[in-house]
C-alpha positions in Angstrom: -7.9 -32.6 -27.0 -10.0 -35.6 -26.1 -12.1 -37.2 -28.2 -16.1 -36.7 -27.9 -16.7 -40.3 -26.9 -14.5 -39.2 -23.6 -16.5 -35.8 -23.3 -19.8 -37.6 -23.3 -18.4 -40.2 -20.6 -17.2 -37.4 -18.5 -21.0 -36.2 -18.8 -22.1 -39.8 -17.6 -20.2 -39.5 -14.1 -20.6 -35.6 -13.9 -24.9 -36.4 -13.7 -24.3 -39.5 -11.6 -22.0 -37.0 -9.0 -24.7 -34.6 -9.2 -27.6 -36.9 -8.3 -25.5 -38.8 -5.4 -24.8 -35.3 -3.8 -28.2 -34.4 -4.1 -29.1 -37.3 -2.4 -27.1 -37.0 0.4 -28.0 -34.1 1.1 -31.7 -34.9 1.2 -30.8 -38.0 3.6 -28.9 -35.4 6.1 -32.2 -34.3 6.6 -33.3 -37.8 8.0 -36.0 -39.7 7.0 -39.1 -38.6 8.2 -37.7 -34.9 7.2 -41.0 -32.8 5.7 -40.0 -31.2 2.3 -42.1 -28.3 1.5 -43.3 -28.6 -2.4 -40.6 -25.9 -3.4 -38.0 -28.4 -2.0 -40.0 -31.1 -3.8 -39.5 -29.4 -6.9 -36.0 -28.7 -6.5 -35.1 -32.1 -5.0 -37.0 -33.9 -8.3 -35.4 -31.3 -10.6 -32.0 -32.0 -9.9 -32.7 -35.8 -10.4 -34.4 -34.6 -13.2 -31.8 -32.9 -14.7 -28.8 -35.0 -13.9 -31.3 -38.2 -15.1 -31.8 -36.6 -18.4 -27.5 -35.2 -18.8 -27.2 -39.0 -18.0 -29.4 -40.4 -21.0 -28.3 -38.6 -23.6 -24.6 -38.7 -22.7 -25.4 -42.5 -22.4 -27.3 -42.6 -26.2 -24.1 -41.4 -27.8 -21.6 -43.8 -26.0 -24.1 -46.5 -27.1 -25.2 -45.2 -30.4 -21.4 -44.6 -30.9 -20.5 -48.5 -30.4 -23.5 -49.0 -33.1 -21.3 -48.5 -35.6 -23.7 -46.0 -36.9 -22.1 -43.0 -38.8 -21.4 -39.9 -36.7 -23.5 -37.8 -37.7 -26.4 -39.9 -37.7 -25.5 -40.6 -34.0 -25.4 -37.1 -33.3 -28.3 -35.8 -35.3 -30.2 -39.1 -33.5 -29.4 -38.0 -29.6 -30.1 -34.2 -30.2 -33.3 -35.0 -31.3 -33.8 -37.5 -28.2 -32.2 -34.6 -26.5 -34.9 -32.0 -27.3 -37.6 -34.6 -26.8 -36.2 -35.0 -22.9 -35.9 -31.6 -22.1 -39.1 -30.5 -23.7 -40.7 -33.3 -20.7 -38.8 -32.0 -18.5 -39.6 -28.1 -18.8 -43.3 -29.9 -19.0 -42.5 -31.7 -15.4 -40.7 -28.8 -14.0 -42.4 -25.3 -14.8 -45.6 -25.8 -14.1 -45.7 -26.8 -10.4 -43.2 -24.0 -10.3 -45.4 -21.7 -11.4 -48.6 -22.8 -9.6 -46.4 -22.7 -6.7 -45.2 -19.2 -7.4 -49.2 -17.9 -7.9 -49.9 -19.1 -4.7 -47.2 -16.5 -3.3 -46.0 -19.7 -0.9 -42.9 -19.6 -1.8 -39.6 -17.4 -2.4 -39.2 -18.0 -6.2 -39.7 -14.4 -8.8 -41.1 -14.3 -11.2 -37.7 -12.9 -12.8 -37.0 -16.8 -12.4 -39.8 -18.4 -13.6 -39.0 -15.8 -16.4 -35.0 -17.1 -16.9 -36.4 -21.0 -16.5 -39.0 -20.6 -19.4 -35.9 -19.0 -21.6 -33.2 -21.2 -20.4 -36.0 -24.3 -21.4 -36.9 -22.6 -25.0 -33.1 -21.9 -26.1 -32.0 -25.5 -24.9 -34.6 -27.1 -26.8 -34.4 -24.8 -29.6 -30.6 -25.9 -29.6 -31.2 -29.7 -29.9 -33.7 -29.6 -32.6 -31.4 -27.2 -34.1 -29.0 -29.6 -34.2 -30.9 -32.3 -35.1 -31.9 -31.2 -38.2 -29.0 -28.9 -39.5 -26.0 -29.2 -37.5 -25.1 -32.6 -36.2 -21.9 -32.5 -34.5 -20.9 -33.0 -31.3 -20.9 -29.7 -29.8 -24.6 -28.8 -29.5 -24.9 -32.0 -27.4 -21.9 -30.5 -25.3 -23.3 -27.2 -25.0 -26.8 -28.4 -24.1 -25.8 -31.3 -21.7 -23.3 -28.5 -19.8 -26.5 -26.3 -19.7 -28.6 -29.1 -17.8 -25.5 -30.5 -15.4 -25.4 -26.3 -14.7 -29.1 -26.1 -14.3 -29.2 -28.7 -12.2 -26.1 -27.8 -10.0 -27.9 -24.0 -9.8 -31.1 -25.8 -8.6 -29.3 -28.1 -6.0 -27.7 -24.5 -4.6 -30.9 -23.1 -4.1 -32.4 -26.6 -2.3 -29.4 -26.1 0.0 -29.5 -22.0 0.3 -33.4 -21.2 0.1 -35.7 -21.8 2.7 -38.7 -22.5 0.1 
């Protein structure tokens, strides 16, 4: 069993793996390459994502070294948690969905449908456990759920045409 300190580290080079692949594989497509806006969307949200995995799992590990009490720590980075990924559905969803009205691009609306949930239950989650739980595993849960999110999002850049 590792200790949560470790698990949140793990987090802090998971997101920085996830944004350097994502970057490569933008740069294969040269520098003058033309994204569409879907690729836009889905190139940003997986910086997005692994940006946001990266400051919370960096909070904790700083926060921790605080010598604040634990779960202060924790009940501090869930709500900074909820806070991020509440701008981030606000950044993400809505050029999705003005892209999707337009009919330009591939995206259902099934997933504009499973975005607005997945968005609604992660920040339910981190509020959640800001104010009642305020362990470690909430932040676990939720911080998979974005590094996932955003890994689902860079398959899509690399498999969909727009």
């Amino acid at each position: 069993m590792t200790s949560p300190l470790d698990t949140f580290e793990l987090f802090a080079e998971l997101s920085l793996a996830l944004a350097g692949f994502t970057g490569v594989a933008a740069s294969f497509g040269g520098r003058d390459r033309d994204f569409r806006p879907m690729e836009r969307c889905r190139v940003s949200g997986v910086f997005m994502f692994a940006a946001v995995a990266l400051t919370e799992a960096l909070l904790v590990i700083s926060l921790s070294h605080s010598g604040m009490q634990e779960s202060r720590i924790y009940a501090t980075s869930s709500l900074a948690s909820g806070l991020l990924s509440l701008g981030l559905a606000l950044a993400l969803v809505p050029p999705v969905f003005r892209l999707y009205r337009t009919a330009e691009v591939t995206t259902s609306g099934r997933f504009i449908f499973v975005a607005i949930a997945y968005f609604i239950t992660l920040i339910s989650l981190f509020f959640w456990a800001a104010l009642f739980e305020r362990e470690s595993w909430p932040l676990v849960v939720g911080i998979s759920a974005q590094l996932l999110w955003g890994l689902w999002l860079f398959s899509r850049l690399l498999l969909r045409p727009n």
